[in-house]
C-alpha positions as CSV (number, residue, x, y, z in Angstrom):
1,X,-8.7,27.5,-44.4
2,X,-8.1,27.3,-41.0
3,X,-10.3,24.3,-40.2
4,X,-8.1,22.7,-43.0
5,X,-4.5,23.9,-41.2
6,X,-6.0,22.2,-37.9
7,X,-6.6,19.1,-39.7
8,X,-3.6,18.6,-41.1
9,X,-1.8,19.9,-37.7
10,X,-3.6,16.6,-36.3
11,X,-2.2,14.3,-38.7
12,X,0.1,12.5,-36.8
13,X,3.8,12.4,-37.9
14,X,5.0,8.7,-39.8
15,X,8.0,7.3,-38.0
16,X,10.3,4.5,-39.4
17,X,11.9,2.2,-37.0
18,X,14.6,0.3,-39.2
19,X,16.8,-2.5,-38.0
20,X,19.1,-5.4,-39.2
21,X,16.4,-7.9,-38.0
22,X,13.2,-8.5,-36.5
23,X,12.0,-11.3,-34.3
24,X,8.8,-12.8,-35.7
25,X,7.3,-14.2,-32.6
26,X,4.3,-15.9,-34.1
27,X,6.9,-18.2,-36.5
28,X,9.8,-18.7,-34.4
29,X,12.0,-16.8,-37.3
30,X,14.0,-13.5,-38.0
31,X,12.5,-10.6,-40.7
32,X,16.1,-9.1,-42.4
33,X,16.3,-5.5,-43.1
34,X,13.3,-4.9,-41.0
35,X,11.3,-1.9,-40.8
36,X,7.8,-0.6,-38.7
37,X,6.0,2.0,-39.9
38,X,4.3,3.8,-37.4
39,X,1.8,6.9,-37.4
40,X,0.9,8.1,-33.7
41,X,0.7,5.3,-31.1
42,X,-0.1,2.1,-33.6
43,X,2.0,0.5,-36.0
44,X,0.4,0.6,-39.4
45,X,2.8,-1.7,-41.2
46,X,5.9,-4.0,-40.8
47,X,8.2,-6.2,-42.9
48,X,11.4,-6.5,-45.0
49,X,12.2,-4.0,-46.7
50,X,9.4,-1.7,-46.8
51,X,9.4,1.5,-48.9
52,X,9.5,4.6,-46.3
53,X,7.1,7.2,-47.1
54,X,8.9,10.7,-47.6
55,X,8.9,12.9,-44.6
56,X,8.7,10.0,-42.2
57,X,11.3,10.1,-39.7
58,X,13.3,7.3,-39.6
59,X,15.0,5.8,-36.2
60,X,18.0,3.6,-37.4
61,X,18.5,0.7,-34.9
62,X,22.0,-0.5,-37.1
63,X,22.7,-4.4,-36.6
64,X,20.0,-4.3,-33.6
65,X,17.3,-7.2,-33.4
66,X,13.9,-5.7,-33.0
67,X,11.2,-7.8,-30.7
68,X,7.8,-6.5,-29.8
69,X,7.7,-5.1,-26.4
70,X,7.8,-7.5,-23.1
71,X,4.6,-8.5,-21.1
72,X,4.9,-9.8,-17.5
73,X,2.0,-11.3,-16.3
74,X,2.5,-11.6,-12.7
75,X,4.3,-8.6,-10.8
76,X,3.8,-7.2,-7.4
77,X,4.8,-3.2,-8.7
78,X,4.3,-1.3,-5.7
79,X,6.5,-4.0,-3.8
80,X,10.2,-4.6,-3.4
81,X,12.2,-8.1,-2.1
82,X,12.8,-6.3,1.6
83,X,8.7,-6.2,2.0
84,X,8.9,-9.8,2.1
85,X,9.8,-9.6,5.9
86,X,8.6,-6.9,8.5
87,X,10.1,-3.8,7.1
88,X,6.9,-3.9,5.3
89,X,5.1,-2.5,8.4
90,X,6.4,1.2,8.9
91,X,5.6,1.6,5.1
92,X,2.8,3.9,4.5
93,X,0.5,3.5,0.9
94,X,1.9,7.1,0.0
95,X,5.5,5.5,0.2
96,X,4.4,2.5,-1.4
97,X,2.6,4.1,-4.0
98,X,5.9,6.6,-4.4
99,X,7.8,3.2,-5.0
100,X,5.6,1.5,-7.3
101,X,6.2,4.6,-9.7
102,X,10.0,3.8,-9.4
103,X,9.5,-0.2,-10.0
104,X,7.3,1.0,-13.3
105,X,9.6,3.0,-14.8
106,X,12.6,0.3,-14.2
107,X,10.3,-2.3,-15.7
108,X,9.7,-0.1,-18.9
109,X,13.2,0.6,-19.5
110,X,13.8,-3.3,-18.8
111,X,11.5,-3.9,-21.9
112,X,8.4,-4.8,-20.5
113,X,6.0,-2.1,-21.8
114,X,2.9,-3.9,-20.6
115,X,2.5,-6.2,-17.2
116,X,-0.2,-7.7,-15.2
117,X,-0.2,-6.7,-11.6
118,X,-1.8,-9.7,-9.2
119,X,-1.7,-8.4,-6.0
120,X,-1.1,-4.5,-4.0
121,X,-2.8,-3.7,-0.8
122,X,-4.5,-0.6,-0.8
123,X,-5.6,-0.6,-4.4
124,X,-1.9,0.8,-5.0
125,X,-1.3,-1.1,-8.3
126,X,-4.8,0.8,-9.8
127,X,-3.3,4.2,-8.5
128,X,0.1,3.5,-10.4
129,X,-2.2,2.6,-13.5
130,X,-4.2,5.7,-13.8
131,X,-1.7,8.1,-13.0
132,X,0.7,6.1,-15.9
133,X,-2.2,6.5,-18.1
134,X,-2.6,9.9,-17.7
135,X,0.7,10.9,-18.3
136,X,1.9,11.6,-14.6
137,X,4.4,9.1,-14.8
138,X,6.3,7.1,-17.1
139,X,5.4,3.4,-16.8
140,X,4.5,0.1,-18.4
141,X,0.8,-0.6,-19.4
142,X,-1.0,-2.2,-16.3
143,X,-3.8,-4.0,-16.3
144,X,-4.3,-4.1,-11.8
145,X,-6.2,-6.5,-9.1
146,X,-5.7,-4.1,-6.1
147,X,-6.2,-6.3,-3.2
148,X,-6.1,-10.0,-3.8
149,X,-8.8,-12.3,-2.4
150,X,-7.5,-14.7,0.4
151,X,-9.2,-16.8,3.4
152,X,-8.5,-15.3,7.4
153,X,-5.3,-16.4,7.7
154,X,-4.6,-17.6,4.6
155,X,-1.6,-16.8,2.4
156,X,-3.3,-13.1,1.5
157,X,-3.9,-12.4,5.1
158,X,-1.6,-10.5,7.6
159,X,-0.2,-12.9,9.9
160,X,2.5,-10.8,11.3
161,X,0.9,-9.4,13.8
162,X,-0.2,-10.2,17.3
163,X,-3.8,-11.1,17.5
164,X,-4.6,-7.9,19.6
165,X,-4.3,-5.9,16.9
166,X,-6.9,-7.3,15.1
167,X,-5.6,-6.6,11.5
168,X,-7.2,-8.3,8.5
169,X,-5.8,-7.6,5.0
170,X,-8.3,-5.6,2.6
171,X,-8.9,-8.8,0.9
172,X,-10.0,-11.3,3.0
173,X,-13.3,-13.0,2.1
174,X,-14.3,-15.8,3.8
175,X,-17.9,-17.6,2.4
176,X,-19.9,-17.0,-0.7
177,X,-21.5,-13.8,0.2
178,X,-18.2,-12.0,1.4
179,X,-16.2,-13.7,-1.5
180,X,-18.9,-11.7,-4.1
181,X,-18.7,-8.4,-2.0
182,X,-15.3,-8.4,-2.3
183,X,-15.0,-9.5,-5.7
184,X,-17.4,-6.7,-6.7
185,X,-15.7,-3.8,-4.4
186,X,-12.2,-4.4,-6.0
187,X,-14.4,-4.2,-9.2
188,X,-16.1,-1.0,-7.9
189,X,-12.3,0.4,-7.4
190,X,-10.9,-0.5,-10.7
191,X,-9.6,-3.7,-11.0
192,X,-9.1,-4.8,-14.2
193,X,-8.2,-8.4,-13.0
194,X,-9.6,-10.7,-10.0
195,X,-6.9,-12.1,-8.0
196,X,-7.4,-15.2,-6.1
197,X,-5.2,-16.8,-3.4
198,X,-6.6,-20.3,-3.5
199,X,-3.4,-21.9,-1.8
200,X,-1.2,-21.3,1.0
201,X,2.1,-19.3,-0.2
202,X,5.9,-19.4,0.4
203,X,6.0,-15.6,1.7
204,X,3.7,-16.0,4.5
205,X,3.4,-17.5,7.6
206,X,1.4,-19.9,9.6
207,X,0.3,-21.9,6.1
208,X,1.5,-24.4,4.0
209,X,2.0,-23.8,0.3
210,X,0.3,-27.6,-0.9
211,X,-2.6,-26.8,0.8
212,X,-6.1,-25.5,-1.0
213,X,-7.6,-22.7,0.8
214,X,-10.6,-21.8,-1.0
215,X,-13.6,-24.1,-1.3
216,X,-14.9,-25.4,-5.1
217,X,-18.1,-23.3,-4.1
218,X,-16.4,-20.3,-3.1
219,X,-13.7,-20.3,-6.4
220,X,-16.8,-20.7,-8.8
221,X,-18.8,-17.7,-7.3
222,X,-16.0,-15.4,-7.7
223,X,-14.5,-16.7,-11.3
224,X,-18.3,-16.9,-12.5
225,X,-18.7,-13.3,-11.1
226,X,-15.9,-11.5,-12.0
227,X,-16.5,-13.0,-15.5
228,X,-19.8,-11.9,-15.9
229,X,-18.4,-8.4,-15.3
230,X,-16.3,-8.7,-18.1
231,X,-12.9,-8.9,-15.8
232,X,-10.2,-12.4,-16.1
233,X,-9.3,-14.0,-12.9
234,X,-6.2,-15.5,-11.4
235,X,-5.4,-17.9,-8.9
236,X,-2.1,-17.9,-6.9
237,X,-1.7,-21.8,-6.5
238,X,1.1,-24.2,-5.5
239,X,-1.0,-27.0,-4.6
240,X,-2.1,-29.9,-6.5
241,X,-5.6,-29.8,-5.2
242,X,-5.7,-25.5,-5.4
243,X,-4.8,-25.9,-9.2
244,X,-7.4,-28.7,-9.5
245,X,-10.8,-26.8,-7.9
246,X,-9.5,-23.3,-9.3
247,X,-9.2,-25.0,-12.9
248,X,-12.7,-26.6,-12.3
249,X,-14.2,-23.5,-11.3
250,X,-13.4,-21.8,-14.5
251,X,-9.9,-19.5,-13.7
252,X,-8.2,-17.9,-16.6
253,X,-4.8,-18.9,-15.3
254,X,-2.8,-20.5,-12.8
255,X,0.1,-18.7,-10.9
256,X,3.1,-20.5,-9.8
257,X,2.2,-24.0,-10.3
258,X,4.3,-25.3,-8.1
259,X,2.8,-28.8,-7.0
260,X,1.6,-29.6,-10.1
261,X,0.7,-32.9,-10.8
262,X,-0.3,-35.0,-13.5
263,X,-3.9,-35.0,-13.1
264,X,-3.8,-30.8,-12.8
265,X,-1.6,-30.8,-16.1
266,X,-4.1,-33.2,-17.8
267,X,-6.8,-30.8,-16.5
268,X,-5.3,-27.1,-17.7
269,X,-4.7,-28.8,-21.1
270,X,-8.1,-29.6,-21.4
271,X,-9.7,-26.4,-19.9
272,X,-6.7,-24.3,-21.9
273,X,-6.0,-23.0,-18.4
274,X,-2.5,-20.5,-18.6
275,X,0.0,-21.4,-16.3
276,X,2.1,-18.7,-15.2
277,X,5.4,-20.5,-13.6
278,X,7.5,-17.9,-11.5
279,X,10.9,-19.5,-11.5
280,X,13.9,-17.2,-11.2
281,X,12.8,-16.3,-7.7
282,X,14.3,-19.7,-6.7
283,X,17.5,-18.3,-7.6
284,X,17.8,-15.0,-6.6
285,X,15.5,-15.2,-3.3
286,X,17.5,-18.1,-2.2
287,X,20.9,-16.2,-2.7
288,X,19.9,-12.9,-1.2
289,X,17.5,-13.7,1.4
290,X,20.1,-13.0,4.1
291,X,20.6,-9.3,2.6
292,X,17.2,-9.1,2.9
293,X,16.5,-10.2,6.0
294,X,14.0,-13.0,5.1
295,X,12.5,-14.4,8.0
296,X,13.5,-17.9,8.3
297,X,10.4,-19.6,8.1
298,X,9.4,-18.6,4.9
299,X,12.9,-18.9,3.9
300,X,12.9,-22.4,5.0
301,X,9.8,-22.9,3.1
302,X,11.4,-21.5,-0.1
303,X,14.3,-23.9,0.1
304,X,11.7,-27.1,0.2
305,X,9.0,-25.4,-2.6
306,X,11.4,-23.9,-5.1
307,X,13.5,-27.1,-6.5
308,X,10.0,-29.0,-6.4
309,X,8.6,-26.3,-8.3
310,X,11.5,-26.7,-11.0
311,X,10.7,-30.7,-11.7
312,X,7.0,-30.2,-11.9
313,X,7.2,-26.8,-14.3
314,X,9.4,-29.2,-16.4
315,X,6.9,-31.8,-16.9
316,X,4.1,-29.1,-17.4
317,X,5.9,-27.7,-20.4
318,X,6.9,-30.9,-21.5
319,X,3.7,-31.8,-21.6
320,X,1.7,-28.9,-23.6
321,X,0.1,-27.1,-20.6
322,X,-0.4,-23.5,-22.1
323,X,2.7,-21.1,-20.4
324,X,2.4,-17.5,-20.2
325,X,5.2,-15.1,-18.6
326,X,5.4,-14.3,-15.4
327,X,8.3,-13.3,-12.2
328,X,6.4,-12.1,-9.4
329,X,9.0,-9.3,-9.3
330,X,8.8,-7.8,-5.9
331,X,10.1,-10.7,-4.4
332,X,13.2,-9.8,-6.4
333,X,14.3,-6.6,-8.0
334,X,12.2,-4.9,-10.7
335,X,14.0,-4.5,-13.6
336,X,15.3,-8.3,-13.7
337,X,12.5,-9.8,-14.9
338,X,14.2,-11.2,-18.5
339,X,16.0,-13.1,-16.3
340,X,13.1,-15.4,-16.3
341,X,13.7,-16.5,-19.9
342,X,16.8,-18.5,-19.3
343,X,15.1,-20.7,-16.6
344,X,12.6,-21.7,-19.2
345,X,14.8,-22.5,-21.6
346,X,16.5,-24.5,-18.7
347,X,13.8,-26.2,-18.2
348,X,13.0,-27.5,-21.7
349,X,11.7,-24.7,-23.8
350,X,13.5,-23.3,-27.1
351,X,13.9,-19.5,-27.1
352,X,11.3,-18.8,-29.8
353,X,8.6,-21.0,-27.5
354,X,9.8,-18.7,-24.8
355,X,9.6,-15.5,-26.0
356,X,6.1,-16.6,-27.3
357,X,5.3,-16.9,-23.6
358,X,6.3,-13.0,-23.0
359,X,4.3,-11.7,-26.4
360,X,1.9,-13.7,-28.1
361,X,0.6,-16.3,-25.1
362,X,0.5,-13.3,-22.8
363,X,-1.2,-11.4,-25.1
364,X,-3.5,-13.8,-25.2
365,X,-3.7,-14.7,-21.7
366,X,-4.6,-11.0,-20.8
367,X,-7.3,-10.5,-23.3
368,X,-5.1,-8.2,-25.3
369,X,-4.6,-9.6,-28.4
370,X,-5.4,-7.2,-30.5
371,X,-3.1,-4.5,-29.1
372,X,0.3,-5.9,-27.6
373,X,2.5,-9.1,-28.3
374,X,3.2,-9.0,-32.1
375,X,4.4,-6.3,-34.6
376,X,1.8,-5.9,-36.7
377,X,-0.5,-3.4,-38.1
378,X,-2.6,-1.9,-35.9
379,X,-1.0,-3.0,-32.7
380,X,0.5,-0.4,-30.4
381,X,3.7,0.6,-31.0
382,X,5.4,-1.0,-28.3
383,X,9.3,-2.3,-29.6
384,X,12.2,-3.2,-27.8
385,X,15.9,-3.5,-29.6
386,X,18.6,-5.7,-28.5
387,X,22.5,-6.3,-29.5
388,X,22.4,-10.3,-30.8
389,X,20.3,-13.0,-32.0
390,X,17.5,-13.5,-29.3
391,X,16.1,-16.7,-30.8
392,X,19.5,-18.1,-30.6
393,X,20.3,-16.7,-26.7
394,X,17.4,-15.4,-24.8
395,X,19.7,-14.2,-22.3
396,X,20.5,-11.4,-24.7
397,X,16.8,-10.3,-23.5
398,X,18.5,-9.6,-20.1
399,X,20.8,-6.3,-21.8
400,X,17.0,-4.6,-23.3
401,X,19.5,-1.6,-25.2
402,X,16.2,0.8,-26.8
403,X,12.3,0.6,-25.7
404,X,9.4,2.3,-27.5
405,X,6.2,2.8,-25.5
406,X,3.0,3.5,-28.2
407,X,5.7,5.1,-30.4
408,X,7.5,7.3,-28.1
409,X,11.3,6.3,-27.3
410,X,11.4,5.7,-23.4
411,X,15.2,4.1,-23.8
């Protein structure tokens, strides 16, 4: 008798989440009279209509639009738009750390219940990740590189101090050998995703964003690697040639993009290589980088790279190159990353194609398929609700009004 209480005492509680419609991301279209069913952290079923099993406890979103929830595939977490100068310095990883809990739980309530995080000194990101996991704190799901691979002096290095202090960033892997220790030690630590600076950057100094900085030789053993370990790579790239040797060498997707050319558009299409553009930045970082005290030679950089970027992007989607989402918030404030939408659409997307690049393509990208990007049965319960018609005006993504995280209301 009691072993039977205890069984049933385990048998988690149906919820309905109703609404007035719900995005179908995979079609483009809008489900009336919507309703998920969902019994602990998965959805079990979803569609128009749907009979509601007796007992269940129903959430009623009114004329809301349900959408599954948000996935941002490139975010610095533990990061914030001031780091992007020399404040950066007198933080310690405890702060940092403290921070990154703050971003994650801005992000959530934003509507992005899962991101990718490409980049956090100090294996930061993978902190933030286990202790979201366990419960500590509330946050999106993470999938973390720690410390990004870079070249000494390259666009993952610390170039802002004087050579006397003889500071290299935990990343820095120069050759074969060092590039597969390094690879393997951020494995060792708990990356879930190899991040790969294989161009120079805006937010650095000393290096120019066209240029490649990582060898064919070097990108292949690393990719080939962190494959073989069962962990998806990513290549920060602006230049034409970086795209080219990273996409040749087998990376999973390329970040940024901004040199693009034709020949590295012809060459993602046929290696099905995931661009990740990062585009709002260019408007925010470009109005605000006197509050933030950028230093102006990366903010002269950013003037010259980000309109470039804008024209290239364009012709990449036009094109077919496969576009997943991504902000590199941290160089802007968390909790504005929706903001990305409208720039896509800007640039030639429809709103359905760019919500696809938020749920299904990022799903996809990060190997996740079978649990985020869609509401369907057997996916996590991850929802977002908003006031409006989505597919007609994605900005309507930027006002997020009710998030559920694996069935639990966070908003």
């Amino acid at each position: 008798m009691l072993a039977c209480a205890a069984a049933y005492a385990a048998e988690p509680a149906t919820i309905a989440v109703k609404a007035a419609h719900m995005v179908d991301v995979r079609n483009g279209t809008l489900v009336d009279n919507a309703v998920v069913l969902i019994s602990g952290e998965r959805i079990t079923a979803a569609g128009s209509q749907l009979a509601i099993p007796a007992g269940a406890q129903v959430i009623d979103l009114g004329n809301k639009t349900l959408l599954p929830g948000l996935i941002d595939s490139h975010t610095h977490i533990t990061g914030a738009p001031e780091d992007a100068g020399y404040s950066i310095i007198a933080k310690s990883v405890p702060r940092i750390t403290l921070m990154g809990a703050k971003n994650a739980l801005v992000t959530l309530r934003a509507g992005f219940t899962t991101i990718r995080d490409v980049g956090a000194d100090a294996y930061t990101d993978i902190g933030l990740r286990d202790a979201i996991n366990d419960g500590d704190v509330p946050g999106p799901r993470i999938l973390a590189s720690g410390p990004p691979l870079g070249i000494t002096g390259g666009h993952c290095d610390d170039t802002m101090h004087a050579p006397e202090y003889k500071l290299t960033a935990l990343g820095v892997a120069d050759g074969v050998d060092e590039a597969l220790k390094v690879t393997r030690r951020n494995i060792k630590y708990g990356a879930d995703v190899i991040k790969i600076c294989a161009t120079g950057g805006v937010l650095s100094f000393g290096d120019d964003p066209r240029t490649s900085q990582y060898t064919l030789e070097e990108l292949k053993a690393i990719i080939s690697d962190a494959h073989r370990l069962g962990r998806k790579t990513a290549a920060h790239a602006h230049g034409g040639d970086g795209i080219k040797l990273s996409v040749l060498a087998g990376i999973d997707s390329i970040e940024h993009g901004s040199y693009i050319d034709d020949e590295g558009i012809k060459l993602m299409k046929e290696h099905k290589t995931y661009l990740v553009p990062t585009l709002y930045i260019g408007d925010w970082l470009l109005e605000n980088a006197e509050a933030i005290k950028l230093p102006k030679p990366l903010l002269e950089k950013a003037k010259v790279v980000m309109p470039i970027a804008r024209a290239n992007i364009a012709k990449a989607i036009k094109a077919g190159v496969p576009i997943a989402f991504g902000t590199d918030a941290a160089v802007y404030p968390h909790g504005l990353n929706a903001h990305e939408f409208a720039v896509l659409v800007k640039l030639g997307m429809t709103p359905a194609q760019a919500i696809r690049t938020a749920t299904v393509n990022a799903a996809d990208l990060l190997g996740w398929s079978d649990k985020v990007g869609s509401i369907e049965a057997g996916k996590f319960a991850d929802l977002i609700a908003v006031d409006g018609e989505p597919l007609k005006d994605v900005k309507t993504l930027e006002s997020v009004q009710w998030v559920m995280k694996g069935g639990a209301v966070v908003k």
